[in-house]
C-alpha positions as CSV (number, residue, x, y, z in Angstrom):
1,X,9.7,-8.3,1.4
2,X,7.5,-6.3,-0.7
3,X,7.7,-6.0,-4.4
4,X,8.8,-2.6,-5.6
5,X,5.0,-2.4,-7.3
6,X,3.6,-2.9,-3.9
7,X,6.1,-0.2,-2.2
8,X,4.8,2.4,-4.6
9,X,1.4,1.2,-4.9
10,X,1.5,1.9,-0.4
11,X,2.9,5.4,-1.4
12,X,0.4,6.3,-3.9
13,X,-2.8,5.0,-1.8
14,X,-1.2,6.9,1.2
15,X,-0.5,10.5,-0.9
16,X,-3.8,9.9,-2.2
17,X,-5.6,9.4,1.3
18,X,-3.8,12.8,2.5
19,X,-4.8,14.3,-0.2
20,X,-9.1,13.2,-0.3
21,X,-8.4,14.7,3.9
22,X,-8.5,17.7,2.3
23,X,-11.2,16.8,-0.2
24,X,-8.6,16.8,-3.2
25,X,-8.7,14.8,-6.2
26,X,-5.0,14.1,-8.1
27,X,-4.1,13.6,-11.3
28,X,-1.5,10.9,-12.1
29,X,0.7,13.1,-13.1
30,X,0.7,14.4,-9.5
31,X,0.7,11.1,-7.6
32,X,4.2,10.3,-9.5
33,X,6.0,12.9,-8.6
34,X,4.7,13.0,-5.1
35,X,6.3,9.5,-4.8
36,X,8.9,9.9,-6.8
37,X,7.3,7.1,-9.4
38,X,7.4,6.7,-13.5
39,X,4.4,8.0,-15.0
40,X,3.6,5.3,-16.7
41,X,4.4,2.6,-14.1
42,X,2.0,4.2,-11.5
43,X,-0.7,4.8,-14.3
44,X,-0.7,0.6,-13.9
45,X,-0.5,0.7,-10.1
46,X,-3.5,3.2,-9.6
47,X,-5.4,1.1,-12.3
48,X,-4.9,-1.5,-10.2
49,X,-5.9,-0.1,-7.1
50,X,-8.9,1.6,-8.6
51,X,-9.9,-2.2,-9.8
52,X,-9.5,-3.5,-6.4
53,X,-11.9,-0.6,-5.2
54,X,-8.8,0.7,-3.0
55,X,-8.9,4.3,-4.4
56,X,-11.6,6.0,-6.9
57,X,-10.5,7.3,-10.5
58,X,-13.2,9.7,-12.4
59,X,-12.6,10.9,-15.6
60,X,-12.7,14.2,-17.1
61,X,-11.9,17.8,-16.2
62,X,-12.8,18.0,-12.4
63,X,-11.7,14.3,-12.2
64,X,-9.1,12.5,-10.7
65,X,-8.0,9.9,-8.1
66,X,-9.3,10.2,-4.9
67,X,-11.2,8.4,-1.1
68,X,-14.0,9.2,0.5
69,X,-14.0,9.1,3.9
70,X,-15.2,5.7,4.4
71,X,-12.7,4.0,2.5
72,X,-10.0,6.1,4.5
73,X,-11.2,4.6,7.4
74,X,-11.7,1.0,6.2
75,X,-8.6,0.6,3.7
76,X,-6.1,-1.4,5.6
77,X,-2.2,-1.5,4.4
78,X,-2.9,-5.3,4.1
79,X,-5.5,-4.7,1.5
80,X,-3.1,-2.9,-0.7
81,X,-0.6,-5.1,-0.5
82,X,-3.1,-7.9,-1.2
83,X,-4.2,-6.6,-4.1
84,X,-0.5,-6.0,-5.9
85,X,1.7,-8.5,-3.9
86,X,-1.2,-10.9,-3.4
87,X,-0.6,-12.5,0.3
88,X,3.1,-14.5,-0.1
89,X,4.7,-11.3,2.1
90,X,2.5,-13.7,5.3
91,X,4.0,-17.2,3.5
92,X,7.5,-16.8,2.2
93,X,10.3,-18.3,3.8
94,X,13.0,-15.6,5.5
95,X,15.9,-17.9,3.4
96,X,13.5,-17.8,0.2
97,X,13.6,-21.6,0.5
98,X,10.5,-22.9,-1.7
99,X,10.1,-26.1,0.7
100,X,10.3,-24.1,4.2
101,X,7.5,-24.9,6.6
102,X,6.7,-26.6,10.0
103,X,7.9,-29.7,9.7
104,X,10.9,-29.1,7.1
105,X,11.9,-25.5,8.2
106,X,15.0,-23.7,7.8
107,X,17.4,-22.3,10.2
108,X,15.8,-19.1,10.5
109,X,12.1,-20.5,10.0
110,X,10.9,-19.9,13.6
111,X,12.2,-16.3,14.5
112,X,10.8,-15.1,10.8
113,X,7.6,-16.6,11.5
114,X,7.4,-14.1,14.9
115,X,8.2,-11.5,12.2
116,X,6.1,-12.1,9.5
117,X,2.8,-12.3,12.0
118,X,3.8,-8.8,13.4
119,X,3.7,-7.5,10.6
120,X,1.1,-9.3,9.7
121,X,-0.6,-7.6,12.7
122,X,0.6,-4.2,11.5
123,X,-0.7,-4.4,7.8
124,X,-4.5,-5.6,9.1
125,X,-5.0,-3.0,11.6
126,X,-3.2,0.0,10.4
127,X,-5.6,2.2,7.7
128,X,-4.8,4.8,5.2
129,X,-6.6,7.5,7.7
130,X,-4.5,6.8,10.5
131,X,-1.5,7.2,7.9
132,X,-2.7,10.2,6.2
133,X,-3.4,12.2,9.4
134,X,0.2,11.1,10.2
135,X,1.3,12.5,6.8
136,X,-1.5,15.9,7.5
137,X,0.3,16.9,11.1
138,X,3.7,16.5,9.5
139,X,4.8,13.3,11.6
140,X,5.5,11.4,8.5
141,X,6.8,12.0,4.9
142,X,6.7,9.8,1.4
143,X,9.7,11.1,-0.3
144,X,12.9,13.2,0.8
């Protein structure tokens, strides 16, 4: 459902948010290997999400990529995917049909649509703190 842009682009916003809990900035070299990512392929995802006002990137020797803790608090999943998948992961038909819809659907058009608002539902109200703090008490893990 996602794109594999917008699964590491989730991974990076989330190592990141653990990461400003603790008032650390990262450097992209770190934010790639904590999500097991290409250097150069997350260098465009954080650029992304740093133009999208997601995540903070300052330059220089005491920079790096970080949140304050407002953003933690505000950043939704559905705002990251937004900004790297754009909003086709709440329109796209289950069968990848191009004509699906209400009155033309396809055979599975009806149960993904109960799907696809759950989660939805899921991406809007769950934030990068709540996911971080998960990450921080050791509930939850990015990479094995």
């Amino acid at each position: 459902m996602f794109s594999k842009a917008c699964e590491y682009g989730t991974r990076a916003a989330i190592y990141i948010a653990e990461q400003s809990l603790e008032d650390r900035k990262v450097s992209l070299k770190q934010v790639a290997e904590a999500i097991d990512s290409p250097e150069a392929y997350t260098s465009k995802i954080l650029q992304l999400l740093s133009h999208n006002q997601l995540i903070i990137s300052e330059k220089g020797p005491a920079g790096g990529y970080y949140m304050d803790k407002i953003k933690l608090e505000r950043v939704t999943l559905s705002k990251i995917v937004f900004a790297i998948d754009g909003d086709n992961v709440y329109k796209g038909c289950g069968l990848g049909l191009q004509k699906c819809n209400e009155k033309v659907p396809c055979p599975v058009h009806f149960q993904f649509k109960i799907i696809r608002d759950q989660l939805k539902e899921m991406l809007e109200t769950t934030t990068l703190m709540d996911l971080a703090l998960g990450m921080k008490e050791g509930l939850s893990v990015l990479k094995r």
